[in-house]
N, C-alpha and C positions, 0 to 999 in steps of 0.2 A: 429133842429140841436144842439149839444152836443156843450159844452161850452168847449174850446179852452184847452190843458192841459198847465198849466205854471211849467218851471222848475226855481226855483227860487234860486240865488246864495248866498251864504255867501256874508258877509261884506269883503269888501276889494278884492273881488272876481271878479271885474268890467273890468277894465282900461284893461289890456290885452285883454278883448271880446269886448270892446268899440273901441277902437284903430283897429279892423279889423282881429286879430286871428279867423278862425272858431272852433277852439276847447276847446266845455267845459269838461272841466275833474273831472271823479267824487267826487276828494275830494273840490271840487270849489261848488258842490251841498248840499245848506241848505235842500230843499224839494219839495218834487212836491203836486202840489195843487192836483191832483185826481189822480189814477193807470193808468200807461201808459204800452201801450205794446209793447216789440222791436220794431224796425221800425217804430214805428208813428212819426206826425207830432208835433211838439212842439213845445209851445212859449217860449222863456230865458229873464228872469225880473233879476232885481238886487234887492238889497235886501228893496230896496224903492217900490218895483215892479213897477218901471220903463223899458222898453218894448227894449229889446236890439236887439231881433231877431227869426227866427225862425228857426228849424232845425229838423234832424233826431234820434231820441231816442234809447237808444242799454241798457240797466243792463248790460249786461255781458263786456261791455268795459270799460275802464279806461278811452277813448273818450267818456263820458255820452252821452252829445247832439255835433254834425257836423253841425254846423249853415250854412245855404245857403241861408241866403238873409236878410239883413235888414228890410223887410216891409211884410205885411202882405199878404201870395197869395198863390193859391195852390199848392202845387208841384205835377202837372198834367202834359201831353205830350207836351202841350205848354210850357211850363217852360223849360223840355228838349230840346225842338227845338229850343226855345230861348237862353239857356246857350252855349249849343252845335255849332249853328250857331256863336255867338259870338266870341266864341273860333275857327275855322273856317276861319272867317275872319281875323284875328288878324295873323293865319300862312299864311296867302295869300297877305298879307299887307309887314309881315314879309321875308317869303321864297318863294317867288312870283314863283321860276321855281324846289321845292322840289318836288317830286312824292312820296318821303318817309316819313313821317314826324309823330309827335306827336298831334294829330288832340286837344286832352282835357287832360291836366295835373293835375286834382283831383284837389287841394288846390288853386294851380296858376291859374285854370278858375276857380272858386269859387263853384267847385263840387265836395266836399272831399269824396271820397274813389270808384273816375272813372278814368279809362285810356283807351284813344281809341288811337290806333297808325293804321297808314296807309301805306300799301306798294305797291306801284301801287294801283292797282283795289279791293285789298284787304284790310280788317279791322281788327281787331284784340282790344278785349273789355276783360276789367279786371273790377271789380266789386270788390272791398277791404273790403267793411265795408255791415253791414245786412240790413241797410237801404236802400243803392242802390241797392243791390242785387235782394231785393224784390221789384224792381221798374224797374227789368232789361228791360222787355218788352217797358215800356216808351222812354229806353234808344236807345234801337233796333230798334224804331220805326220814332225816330230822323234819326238814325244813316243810314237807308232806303233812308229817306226825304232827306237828305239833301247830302249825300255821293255817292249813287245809287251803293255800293258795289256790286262786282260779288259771292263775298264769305264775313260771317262773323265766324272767330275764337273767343274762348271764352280761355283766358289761365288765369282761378284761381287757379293759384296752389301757388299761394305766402305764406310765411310764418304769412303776417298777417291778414288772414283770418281766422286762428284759436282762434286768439283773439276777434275776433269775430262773436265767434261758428259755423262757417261759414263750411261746407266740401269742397275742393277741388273739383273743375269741370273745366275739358279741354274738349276740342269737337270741330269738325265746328258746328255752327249752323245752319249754310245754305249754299248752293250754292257748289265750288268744290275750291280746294286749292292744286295748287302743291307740292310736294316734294321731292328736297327742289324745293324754289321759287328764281328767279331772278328779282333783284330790281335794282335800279340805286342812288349813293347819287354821287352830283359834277360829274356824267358823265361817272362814273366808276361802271362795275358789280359788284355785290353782291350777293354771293349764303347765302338763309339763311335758315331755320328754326321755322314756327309761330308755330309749334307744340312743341318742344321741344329747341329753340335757348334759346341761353341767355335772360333775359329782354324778349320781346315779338316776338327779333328775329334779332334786330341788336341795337345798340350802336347810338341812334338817337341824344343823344344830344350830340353828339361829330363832327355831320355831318361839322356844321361851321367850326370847329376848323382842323377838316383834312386837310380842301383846305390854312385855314390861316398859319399854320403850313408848309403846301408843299409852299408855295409862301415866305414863309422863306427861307425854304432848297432853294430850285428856285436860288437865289441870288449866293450860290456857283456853278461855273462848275463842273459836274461831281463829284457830292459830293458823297463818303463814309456816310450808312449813318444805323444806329444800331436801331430798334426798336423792345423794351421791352416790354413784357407783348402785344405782338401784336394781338391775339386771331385770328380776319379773315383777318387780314392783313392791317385797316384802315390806320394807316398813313404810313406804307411801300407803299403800290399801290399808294398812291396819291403819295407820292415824289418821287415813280419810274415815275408815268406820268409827272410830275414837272421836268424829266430830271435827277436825280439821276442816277450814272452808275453802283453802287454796294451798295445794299440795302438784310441787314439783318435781321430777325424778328425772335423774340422766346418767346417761350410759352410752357407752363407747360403740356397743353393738345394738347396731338396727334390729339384727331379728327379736335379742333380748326383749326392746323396746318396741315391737312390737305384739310380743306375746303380753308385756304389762299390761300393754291399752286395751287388750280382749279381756286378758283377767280383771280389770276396772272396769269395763262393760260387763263382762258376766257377775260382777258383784253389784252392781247399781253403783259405781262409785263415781264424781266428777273428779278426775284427775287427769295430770297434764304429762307428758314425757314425751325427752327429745335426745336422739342419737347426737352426742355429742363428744369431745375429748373432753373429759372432766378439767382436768389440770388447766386447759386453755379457757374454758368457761367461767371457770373459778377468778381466773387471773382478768379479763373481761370484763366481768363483771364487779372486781372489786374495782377497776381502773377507772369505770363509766362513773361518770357524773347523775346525781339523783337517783341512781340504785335505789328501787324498794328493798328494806331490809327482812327478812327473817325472825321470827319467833324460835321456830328450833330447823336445826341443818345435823343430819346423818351423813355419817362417814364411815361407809361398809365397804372400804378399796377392795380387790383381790390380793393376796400375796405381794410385796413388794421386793422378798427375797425368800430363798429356798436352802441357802446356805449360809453360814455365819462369816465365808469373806466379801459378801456383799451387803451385810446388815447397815455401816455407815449409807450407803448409797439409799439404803429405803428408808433410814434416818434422815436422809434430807428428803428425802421424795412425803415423808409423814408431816415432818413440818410443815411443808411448803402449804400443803391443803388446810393444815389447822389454823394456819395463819391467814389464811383467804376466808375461809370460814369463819372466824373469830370478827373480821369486818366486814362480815356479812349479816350479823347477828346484832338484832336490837340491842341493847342493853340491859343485861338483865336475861336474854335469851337462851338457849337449853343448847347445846351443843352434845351430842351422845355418837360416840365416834368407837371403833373397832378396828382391832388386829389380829389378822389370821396367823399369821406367821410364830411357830415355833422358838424362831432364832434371836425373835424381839419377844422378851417375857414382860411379865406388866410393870412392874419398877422401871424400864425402859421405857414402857411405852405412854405412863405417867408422865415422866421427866420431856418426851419430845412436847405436849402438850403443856407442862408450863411455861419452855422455851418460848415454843408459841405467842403464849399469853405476854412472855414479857418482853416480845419484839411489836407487840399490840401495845403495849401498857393495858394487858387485859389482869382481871384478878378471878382465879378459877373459884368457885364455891361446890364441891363434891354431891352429888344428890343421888348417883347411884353406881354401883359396878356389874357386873356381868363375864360370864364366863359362858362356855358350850352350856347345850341342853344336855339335860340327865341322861339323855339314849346316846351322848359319848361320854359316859365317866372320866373321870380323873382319878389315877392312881399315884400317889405322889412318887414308889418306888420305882414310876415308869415315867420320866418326865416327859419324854415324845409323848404321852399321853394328852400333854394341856397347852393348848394351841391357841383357843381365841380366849380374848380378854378383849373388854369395854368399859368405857367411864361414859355417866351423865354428868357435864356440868352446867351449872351454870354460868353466862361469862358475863361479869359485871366491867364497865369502867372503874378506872384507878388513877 
């Protein structure tokens, strides 16, 4: 048996991989003791060579090594079924009556560059980095054991795959796959998409926050109720089922917007959605004279930014909408607004929303927060880990 490969780090190169980060990055690497090949197995030493971990090896990434475990063991189909299972448990503990859910979130189960999402009877498996990739069968082979899927989809078409030389591969890999497919989150249909949807085909970690958000709206009778950026209709359906009596959604994409209006028919729901540029609707709509106003308005943008030299620019792009919103909203009205983005963390994204308020002369009253659903953890040692954050407020005059 061949002596173990050690990647060994610079000085002062420790305490972020000590502390629980899986990511060593290549300029964090003094040397490796013998030639390693993509994909293999690696030990990570500090510069005492001291034994921090082991993980998967890549050249071509600015992720050197993806560390998966503190101790010494093989990353065999045991390992898979182990991690997998674990992660597994945790959404069953978590979303005990989900049918849909995010079964392994890469970093957050401590399996950096996996995604397995679930929808019903079907799976759906993303492979990010070259070292899982080439280990995909292990993973499929868990995913069998422990799932007993009807179908499994493979959707690597992500952008960061090329980072790691990786080619793009969609396909079922087995079994048969509607299209599109009907799913259930909170009780409510869903038409989606595992071949071509958004993400792998619906918006999973927002599942919590639909129902917490309609159990908001809930609270007014017959509420008026505007949601932005709605794509297949998420939190419009649920607060039409929550009792809303006039519920509008818009979005940029026609096809979106037209999967919402069958998801609203296959639920029994009256609601209203219209392909539109949000931003331009908004601005229109506050400018028109006699505007009917709003009870509560949702703000579920997409990404605004993807990197932190562009954050001022989605800072003005976040205002803009909370401020068209803000006068759009009775008095008194529920405003519950979201941020995907990484690069804007929630003290930031708190602060764009009072600005808001006080270019309104609005006065915020807090009534809820919100983060990802439980099937993406949050690990604080891994802060790429915690991405969405939300506030319910209410907006009073002042």
């Amino acid at each position: 048996m061949s002596a173990p490969i050690n990647v060994i780090l610079k000085r002062g190169e420790t305490e972020r991989i000590a502390a629980g980060h899986p990511w060593v990055n290549a300029r964090s690497v003094d040397r490796l003791t013998r030639e390693a090949n993509d994909g293999d197995v690696v030990q990570v030493k500090d510069y005492k060579n001291r034994f921090l971990g082991i993980g998967l090896y890549n050249s071509k990434s600015k992720i050197r090594v993806r560390l998966l475990g503190r101790e010494r063991r093989p990353i065999d189909g045991e390992f898979f079924k182990e991690r997998i299972g674990a992660a597994l448990e945790h959404r069953r503990r978590h979303l005990p009556d989900a049918t849909a859910f995010r079964v392994v979130n890469a970093e957050s189960d401590f399996l950096s560059g996996v995604i397995i999402d679930k929808y019903g009877d079907a799976v759906v498996l993303q492979t990010s980095s070259l070292g899982m990739d080439v280990r995909k069968e292990h993973i499929l082979a868990a995913i069998r054991g422990l799932l007993n899927p009807s179908a499994i989809v493979e959707r690597n078409d992500m952008a960061s795959r090329k980072f790691e030389g990786l080619e793009d591969a969609n396909g079922v890999i087995e079994g048969h796959v509607d299209t599109p497919l009907e799913i259930e989150m909170n009780g409510i249909k869903f038409e989606i998409d595992l071949m071509g949807g958004h993400k792998t085909g619906a918006y999973l970690d927002q599942q919590v926050n639909y129902r917490a958000t309609a159990e908001l709206i809930a609270r007014t009778p017959n509420a008026r109720v505007l949601d932005c950026f709605s794509f297949h209709g998420g939190f419009g359906l649920h607060a039409a089922k929550a009792g809303a009596k006039d519920v509008l959604g818009l979005d940029q994409s026609a096809d979106a917007i037209a999967v919402a209006s069958r998801n609203a028919t296959a639920n029994g729901l009256d609601l209203k959605f219209e392909a539109v540029n949000v931003f331009d609707w908004l601005k229109q709509n506050t400018q028109a004279k006699g505007t009917e106003l709003y009870d509560a308005i949702i703000l579920d943008p997409p990404s605004f930014t993807r990197n932190r030299a562009s954050v001022n620019d989605a800072l003005r792009g976040y205002k803009e909408i909370h401020v068209r919103a803000m006068k759009l909203l009775k008095p008194g009205g529920l405003l519950v607004t979201f941020c995907c983005s990484h690069h804007v963390d929630a003290n930031l994204f708190h602060a764009v929303a009072l600005d808001a308020a006080f270019d309104t002369r609005r006065m915020l009253r807090q009534v809820a927060s919100f983060t990802q659903s439980p099937d993406h953890p949050i690990l604080p040692a891994i802060p790429e880990t915690e991405y969405l954050k939300g506030f319910a407020f209410e907006v009073l005059k002042r």
